[in-house]
VOKETI-160236 format. One record per residue: x, y, z of N, C-alpha, C, O in turn; residue in three letters. Coordinates in steps of 0.2 Angstrom, whole numbers, padded with zeros to 4 digits, always signed. Each point is the difference from the previous one (the first is absolute). Example, Ala and Ser with C-alpha at 12.3 -4.5 7.8 and 13.67 -1.06 7.14 Angstrom:
2
+0066-0028+0039-0004+0006+0000+0004+0006+0000+0005-0001+0003ALA/-0007+0006-0007+0004+0006+0001-0004+0005+0003+0003+0006+0001SER/
// end
This chain:
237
-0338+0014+0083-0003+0007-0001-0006+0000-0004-0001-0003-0005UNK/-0005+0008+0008-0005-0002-0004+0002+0008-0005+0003+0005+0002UNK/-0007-0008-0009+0002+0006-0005-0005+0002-0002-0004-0004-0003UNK/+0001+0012+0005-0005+0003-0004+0001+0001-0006-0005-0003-0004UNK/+0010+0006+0001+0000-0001-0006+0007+0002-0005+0003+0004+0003UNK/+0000-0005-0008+0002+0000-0004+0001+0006-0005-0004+0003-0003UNK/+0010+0000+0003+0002+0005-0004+0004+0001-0006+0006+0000+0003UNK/-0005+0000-0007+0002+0000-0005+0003+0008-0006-0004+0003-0003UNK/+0011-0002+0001+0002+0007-0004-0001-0007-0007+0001-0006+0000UNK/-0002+0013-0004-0003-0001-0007+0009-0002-0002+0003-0005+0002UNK/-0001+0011-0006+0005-0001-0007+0005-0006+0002-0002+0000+0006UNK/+0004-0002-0006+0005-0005+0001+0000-0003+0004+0005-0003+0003UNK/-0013+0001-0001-0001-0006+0004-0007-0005-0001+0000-0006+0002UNK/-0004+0010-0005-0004-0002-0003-0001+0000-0005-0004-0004-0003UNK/+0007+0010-0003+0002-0002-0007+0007+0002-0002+0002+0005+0003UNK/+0001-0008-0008+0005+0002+0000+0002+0006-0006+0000+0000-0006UNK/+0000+0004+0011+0001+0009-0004+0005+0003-0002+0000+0004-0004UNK/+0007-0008+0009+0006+0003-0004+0000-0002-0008+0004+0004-0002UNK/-0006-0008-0003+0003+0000-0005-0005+0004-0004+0003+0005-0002UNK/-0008-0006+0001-0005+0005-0002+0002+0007+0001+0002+0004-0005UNK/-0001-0003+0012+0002+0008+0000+0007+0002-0004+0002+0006-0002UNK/+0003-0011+0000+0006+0002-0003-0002+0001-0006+0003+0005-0003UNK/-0011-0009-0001+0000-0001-0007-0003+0009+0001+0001+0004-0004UNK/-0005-0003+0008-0004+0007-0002+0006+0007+0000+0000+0005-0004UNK/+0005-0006+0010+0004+0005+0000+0003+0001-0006+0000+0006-0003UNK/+0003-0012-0001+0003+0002-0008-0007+0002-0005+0001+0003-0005UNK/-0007-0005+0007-0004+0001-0005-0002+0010+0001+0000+0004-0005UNK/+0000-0003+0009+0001+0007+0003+0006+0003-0003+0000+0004-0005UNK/+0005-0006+0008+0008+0002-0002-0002+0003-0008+0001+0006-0002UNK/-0003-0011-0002+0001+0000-0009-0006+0005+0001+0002+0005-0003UNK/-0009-0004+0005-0005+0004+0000+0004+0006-0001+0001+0004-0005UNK/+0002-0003+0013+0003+0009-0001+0006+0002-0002+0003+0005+0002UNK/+0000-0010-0006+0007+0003-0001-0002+0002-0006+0001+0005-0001UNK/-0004-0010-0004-0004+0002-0005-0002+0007-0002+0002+0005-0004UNK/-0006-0005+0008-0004+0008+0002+0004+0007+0002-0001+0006-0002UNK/+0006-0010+0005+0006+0008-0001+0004-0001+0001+0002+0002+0005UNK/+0003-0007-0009+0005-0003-0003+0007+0001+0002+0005+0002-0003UNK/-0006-0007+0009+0006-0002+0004-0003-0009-0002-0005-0002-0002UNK/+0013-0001+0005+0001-0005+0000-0006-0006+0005+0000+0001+0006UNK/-0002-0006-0008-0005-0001+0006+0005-0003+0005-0002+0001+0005UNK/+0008-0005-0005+0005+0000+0006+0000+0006+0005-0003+0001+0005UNK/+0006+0003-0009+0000+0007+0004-0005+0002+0006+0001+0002+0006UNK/-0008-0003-0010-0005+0002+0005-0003-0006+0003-0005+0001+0002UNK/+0008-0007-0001+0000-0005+0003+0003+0001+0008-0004+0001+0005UNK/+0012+0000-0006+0004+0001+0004-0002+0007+0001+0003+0002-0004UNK/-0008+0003+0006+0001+0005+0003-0010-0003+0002-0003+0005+0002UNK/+0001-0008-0003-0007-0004+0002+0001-0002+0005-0003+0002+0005UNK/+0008-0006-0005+0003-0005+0003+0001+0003+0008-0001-0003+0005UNK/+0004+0008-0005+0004+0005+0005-0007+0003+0003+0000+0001+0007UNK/-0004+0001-0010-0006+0004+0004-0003-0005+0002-0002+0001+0005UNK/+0000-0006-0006-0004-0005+0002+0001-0002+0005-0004+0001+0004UNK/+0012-0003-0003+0002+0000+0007+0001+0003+0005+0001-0003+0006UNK/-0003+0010-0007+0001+0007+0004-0009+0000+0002-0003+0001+0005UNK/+0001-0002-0011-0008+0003+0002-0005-0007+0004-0005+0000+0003UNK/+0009-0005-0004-0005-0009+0001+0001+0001+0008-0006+0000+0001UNK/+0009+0002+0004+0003+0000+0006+0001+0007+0004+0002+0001+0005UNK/-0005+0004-0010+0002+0006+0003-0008+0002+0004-0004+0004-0002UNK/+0003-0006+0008-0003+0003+0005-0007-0004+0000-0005+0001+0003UNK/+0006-0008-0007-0004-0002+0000-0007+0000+0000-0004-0003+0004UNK/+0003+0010-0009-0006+0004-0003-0003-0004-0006+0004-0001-0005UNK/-0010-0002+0006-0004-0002-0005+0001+0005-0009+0002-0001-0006UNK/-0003+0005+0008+0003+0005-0006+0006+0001-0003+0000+0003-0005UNK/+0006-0005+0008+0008-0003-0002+0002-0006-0006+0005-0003-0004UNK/-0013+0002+0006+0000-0006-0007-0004+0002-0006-0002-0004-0004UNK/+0001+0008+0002-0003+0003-0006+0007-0004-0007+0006-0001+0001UNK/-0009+0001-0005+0004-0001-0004+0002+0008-0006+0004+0002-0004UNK/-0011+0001+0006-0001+0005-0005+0006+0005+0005+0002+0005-0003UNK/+0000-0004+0009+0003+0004+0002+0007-0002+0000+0004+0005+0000UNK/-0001-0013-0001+0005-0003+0000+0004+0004-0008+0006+0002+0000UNK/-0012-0003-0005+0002+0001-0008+0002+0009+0000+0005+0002-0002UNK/-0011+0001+0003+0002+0007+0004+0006+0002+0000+0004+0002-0004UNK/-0004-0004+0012+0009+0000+0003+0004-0004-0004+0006+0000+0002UNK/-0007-0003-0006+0007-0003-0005+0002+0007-0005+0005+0003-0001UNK/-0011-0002-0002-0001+0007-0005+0005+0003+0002+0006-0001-0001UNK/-0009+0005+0004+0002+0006+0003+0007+0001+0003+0003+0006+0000UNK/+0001-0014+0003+0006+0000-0001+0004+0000-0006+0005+0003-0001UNK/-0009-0008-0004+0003+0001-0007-0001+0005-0004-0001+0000-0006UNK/+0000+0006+0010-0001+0006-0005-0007+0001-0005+0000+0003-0006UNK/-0004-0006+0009-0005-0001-0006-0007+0003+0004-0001-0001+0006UNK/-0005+0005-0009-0004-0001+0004-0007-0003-0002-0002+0001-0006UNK/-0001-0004+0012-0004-0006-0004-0007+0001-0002-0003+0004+0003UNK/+0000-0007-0007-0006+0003-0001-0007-0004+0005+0000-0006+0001UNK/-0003+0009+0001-0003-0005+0005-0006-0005-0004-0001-0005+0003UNK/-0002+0006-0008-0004-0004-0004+0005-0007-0001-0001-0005+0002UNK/+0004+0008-0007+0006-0004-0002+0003-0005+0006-0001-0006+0000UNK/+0005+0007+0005+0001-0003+0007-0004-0004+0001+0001-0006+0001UNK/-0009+0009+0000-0005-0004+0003-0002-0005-0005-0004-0005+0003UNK/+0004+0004-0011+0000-0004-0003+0007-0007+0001-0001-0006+0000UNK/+0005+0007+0000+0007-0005+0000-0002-0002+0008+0001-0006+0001UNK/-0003+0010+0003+0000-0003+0008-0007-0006-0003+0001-0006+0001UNK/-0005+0007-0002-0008-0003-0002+0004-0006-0003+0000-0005+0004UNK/+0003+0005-0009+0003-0006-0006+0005-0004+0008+0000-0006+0000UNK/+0004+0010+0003+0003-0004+0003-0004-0005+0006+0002-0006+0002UNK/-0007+0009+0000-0005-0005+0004-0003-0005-0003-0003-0005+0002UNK/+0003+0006-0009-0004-0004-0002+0004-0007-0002-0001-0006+0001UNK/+0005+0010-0003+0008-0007-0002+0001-0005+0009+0001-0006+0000UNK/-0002+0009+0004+0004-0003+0006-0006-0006-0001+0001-0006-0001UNK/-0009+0010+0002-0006-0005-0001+0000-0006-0004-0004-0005+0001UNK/+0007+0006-0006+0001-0005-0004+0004-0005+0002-0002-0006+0001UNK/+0009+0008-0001+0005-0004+0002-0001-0003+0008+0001-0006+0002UNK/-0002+0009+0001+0001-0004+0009-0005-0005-0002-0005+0001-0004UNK/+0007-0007+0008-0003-0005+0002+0000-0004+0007+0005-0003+0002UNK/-0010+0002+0000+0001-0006+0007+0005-0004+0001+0001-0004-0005UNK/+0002+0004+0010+0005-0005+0000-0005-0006-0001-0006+0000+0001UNK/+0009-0005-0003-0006-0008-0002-0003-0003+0007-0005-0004-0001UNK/+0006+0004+0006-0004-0002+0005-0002+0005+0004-0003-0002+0005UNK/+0003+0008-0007-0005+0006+0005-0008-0002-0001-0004+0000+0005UNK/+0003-0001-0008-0011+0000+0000+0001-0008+0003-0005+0000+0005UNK/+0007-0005-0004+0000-0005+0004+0000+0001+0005-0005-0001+0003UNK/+0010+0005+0000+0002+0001+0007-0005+0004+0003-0003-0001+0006UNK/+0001+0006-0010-0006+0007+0004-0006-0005-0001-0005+0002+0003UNK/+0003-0008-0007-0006-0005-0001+0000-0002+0008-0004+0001+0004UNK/+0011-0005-0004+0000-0005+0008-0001+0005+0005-0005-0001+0004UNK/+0008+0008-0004+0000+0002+0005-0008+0004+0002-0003+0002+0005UNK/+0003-0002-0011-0008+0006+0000-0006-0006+0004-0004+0002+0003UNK/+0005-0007-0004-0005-0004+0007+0001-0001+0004-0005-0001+0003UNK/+0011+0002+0001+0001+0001+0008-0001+0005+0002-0004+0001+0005UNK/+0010+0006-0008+0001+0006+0004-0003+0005-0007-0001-0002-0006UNK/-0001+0009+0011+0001+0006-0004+0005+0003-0005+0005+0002+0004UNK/-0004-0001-0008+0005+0003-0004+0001+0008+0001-0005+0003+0002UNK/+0010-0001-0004+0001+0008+0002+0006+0000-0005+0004-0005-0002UNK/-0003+0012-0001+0004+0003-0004+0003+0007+0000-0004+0005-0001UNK/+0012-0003+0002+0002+0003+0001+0005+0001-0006+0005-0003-0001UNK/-0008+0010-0003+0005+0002-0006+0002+0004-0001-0005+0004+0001UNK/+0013+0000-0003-0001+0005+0000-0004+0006-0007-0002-0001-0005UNK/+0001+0006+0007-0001+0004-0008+0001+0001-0006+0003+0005+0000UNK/-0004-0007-0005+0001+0002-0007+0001+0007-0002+0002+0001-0006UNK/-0003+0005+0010-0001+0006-0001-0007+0003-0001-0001+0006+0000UNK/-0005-0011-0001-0005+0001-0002-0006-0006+0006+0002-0005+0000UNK/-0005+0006+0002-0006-0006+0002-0004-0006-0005-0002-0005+0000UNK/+0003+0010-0005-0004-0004-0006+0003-0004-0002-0002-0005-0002UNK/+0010+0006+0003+0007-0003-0008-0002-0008+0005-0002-0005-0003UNK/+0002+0005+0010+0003-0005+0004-0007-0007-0001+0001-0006+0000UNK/-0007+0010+0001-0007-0003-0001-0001-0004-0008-0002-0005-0001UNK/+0003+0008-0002+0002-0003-0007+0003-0004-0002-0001-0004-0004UNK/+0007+0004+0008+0005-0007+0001-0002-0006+0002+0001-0005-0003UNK/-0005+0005+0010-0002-0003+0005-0005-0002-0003-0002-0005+0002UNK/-0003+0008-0007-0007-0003-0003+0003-0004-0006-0001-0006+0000UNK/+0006+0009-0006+0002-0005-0002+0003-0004-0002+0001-0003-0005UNK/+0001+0001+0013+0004-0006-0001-0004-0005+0004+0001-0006+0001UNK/-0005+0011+0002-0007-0006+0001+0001-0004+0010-0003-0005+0002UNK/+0007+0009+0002+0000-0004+0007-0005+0005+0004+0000-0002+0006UNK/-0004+0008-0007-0003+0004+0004-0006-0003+0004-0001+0002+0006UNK/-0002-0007-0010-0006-0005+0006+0005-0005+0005-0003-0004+0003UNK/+0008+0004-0004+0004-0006+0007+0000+0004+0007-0001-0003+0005UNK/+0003+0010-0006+0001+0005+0003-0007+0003+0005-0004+0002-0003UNK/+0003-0002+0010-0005+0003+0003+0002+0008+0002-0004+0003+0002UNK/+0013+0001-0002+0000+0007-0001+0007+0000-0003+0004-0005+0000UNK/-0003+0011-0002+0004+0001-0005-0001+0008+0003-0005+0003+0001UNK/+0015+0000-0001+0003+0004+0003+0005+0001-0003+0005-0004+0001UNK/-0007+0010-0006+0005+0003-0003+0005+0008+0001-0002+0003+0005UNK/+0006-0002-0007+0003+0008+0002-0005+0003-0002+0002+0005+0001UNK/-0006-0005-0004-0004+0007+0000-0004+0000+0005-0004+0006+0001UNK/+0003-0012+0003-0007-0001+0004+0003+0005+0006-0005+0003+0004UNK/+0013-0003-0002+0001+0006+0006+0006+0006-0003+0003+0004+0004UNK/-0002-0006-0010+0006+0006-0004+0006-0003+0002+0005+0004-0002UNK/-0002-0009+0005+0002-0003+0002+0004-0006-0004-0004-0003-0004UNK/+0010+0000+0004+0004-0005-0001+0001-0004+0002+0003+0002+0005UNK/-0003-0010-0005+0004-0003+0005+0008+0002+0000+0004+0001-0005UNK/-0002-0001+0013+0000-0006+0004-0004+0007+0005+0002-0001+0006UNK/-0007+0006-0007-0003+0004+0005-0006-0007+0005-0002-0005-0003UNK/+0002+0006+0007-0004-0002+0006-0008+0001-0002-0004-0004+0001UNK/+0002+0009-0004-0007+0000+0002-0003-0003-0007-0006+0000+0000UNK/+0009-0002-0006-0004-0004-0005+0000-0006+0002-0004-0004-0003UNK/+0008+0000+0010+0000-0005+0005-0007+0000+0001-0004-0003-0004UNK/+0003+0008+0012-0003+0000+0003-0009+0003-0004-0005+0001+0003UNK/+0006+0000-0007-0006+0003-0005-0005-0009-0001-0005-0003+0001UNK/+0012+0002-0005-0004-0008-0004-0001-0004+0008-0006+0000+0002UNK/+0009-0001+0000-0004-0003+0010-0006+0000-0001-0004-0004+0000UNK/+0005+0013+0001-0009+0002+0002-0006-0002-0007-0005-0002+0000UNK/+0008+0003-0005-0005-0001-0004-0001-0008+0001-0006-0001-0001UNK/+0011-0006+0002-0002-0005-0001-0002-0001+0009-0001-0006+0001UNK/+0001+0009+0002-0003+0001+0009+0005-0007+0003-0002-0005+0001UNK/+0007+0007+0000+0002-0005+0002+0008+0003+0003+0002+0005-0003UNK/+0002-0007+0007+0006+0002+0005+0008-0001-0005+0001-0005-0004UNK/+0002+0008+0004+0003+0000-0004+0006-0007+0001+0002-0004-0004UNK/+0000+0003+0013+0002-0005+0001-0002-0007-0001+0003-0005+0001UNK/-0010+0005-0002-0002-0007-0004+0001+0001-0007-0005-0004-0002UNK/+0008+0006-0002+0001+0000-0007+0005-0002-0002+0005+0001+0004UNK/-0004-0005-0011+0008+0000-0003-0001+0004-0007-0005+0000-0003UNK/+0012+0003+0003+0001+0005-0006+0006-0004-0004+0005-0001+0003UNK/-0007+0000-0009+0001-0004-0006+0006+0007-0004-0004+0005+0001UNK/+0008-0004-0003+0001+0004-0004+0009+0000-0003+0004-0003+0004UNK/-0002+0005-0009+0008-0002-0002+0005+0005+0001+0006-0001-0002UNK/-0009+0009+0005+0005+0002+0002+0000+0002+0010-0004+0004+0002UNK/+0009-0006+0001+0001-0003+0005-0001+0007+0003-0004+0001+0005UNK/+0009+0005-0008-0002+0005+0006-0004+0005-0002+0000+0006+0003UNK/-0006-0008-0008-0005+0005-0001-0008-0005+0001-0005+0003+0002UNK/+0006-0010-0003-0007-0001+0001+0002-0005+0008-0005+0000+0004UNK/+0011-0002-0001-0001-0004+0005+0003+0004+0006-0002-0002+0006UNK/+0005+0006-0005+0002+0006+0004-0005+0001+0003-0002-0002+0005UNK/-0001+0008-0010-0004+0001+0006-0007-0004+0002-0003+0001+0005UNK/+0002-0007-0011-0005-0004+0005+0005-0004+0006-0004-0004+0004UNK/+0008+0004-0004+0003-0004+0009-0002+0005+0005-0001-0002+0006UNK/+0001+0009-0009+0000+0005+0006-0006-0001+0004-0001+0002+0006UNK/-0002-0005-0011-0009-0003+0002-0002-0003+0001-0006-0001+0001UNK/+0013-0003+0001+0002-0009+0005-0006-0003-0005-0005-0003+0002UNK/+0006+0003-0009-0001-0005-0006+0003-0004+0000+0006+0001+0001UNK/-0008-0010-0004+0005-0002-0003+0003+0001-0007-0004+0003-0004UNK/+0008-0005+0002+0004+0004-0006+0002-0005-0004+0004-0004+0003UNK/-0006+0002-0009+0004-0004-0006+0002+0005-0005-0003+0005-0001UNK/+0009-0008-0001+0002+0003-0005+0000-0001-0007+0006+0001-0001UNK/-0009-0002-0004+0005-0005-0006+0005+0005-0004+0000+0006+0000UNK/+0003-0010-0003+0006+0001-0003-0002-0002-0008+0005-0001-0004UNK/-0011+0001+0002+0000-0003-0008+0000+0004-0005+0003-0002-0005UNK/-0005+0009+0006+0004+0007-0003+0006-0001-0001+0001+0001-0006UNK/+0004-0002+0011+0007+0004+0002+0002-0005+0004-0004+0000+0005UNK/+0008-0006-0004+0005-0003+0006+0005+0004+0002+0004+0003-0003UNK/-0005-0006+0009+0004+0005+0003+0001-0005+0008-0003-0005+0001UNK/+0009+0006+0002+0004-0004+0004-0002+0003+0007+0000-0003+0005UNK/-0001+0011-0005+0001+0003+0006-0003+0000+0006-0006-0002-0001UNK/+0007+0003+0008-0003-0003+0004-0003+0007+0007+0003+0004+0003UNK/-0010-0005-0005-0003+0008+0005-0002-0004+0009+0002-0006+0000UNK/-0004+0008+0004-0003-0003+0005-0008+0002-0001-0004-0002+0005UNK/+0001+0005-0010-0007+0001+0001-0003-0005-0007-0006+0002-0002UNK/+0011-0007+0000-0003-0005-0003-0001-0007+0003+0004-0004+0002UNK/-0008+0002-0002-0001-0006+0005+0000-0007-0007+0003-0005+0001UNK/-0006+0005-0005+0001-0005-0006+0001+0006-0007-0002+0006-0001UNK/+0006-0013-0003+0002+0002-0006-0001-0005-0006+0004-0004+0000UNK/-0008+0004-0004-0001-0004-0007+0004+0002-0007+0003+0006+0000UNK/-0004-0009-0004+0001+0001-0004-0004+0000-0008+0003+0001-0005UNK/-0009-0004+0007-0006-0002-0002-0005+0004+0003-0001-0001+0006UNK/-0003+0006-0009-0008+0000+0002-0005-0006+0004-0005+0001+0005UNK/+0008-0009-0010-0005-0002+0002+0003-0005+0007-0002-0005+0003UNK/+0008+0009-0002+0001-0003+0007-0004+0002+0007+0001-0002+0005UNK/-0006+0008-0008-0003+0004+0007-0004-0003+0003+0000+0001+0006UNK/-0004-0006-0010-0006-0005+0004+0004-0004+0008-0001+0000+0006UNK/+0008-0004-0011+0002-0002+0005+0001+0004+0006-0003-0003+0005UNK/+0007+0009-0004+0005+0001+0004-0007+0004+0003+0001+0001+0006UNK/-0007+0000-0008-0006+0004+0006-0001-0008+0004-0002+0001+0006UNK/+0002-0006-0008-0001-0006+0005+0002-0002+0004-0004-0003+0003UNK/+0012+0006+0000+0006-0001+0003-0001+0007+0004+0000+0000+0006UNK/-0002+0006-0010-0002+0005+0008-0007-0001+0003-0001+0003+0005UNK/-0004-0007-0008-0006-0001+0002+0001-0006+0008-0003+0000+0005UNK/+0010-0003-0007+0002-0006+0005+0004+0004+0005+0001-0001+0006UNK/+0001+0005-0009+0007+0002+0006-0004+0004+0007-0006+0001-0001UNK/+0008+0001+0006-0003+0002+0004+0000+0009+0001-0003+0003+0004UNK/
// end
């Protein structure tokens, strides 16, 4: 297969964001319970609950607001929120993830190898902000690997929507059928690139997991297994 180009989602595939995001929720949690004094568990478990509802809900770039999540937590605990205040603890919580996330240890290797062959493409979802997501991505330092970069805010959109797909395509001018989409969750970033007769890698270095999709064609466990496995669809027919 020849390969135009390569695609890649951010959080938990090219840095590893689940733990950073757990230290910011508690640093948040202790922010507002402080402030109007409830338990920070408390407003944990009812965080926790909207997050879920609002991460998935209609797959609106704007679902991801953290400042609307905290909102909607208030206001079920009886409290109302101040919006300076909120926007300050949202601020400190972006900044905490910035700090704590880090590259998996062989990401900048692998975008090094591959950035001489093939084009790079990036596919994220929203922070609730354009800015929050750009700030991340500058500093943690991978934005010159990359030739475009498509975010939810770029169509208001979340993955697994089809047109933040077919968007990066066009920006990187290229078929979406000759592309492979790199990413660690299977029915939001490789779903619908199959739809796009992509090939599909998985990793598992986030989250292992056992299960088995038909719109996965390989599965890693390592970042730095992608050199390999783009070798093997370069050969295959």
């Amino acid at each position: 297969m020849k390969i135009a180009a390569i695609i890649f989602d951010f959080d938990n595939t090219l840095e590893d964001f689940a733990p950073a995001e757990a230290v910011a929720d508690v640093k948040l949690a202790n922010l507002i319970a402080e402030e109007y004094g409830f338990s920070p568990r408390d407003f944990l478990t009812t965080f926790n609950t909207i997050k879920k509802k609002r991460i998935h809900k209609d797959n609106r770039a704007e679902e991801y607001s953290r400042i609307l999540w905290v909102t909607e937590v208030l206001a079920l605990m009886g409290r109302e929120g101040d919006y300076d205040f909120i926007d300050t603890c949202v601020d400190t919580y972006w900044k905490t993830i910035e700090r704590e996330a880090k590259l998996y240890p062989r990401t900048k290797d692998v975008l090094k190898t591959l950035k001489r062959k093939f084009p790079l493409g990036m596919i994220t979802d929203s922070d609730g902000n354009v800015k929050i997501k750009q700030s991340r991505l500058k500093k943690i330092g991978i934005i010159p690997f990359f030739k475009a970069i498509v975010t939810g805010d770029d169509t208001s959109f979340e993955k697994p929507h089809l047109e933040n797909f077919t968007l990066l395509c066009k920006k990187l001018k290229v078929r979406p059928e000759h592309c492979v989409m790199v990413g660690d969750s299977a029915s939001r970033d490789l779903a619908p690139a199959k739809k796009l007769k992509m090939k599909t890698i998985w990793t598992k270095q986030s989250l292992p997991r056992d299960s088995k999709y038909p719109w996965v064609d390989y599965e890693i466990s390592d970042i730095g297994e992608v050199p390999g496995i783009i070798e093997k669809i370069e050969k295959s027919k």
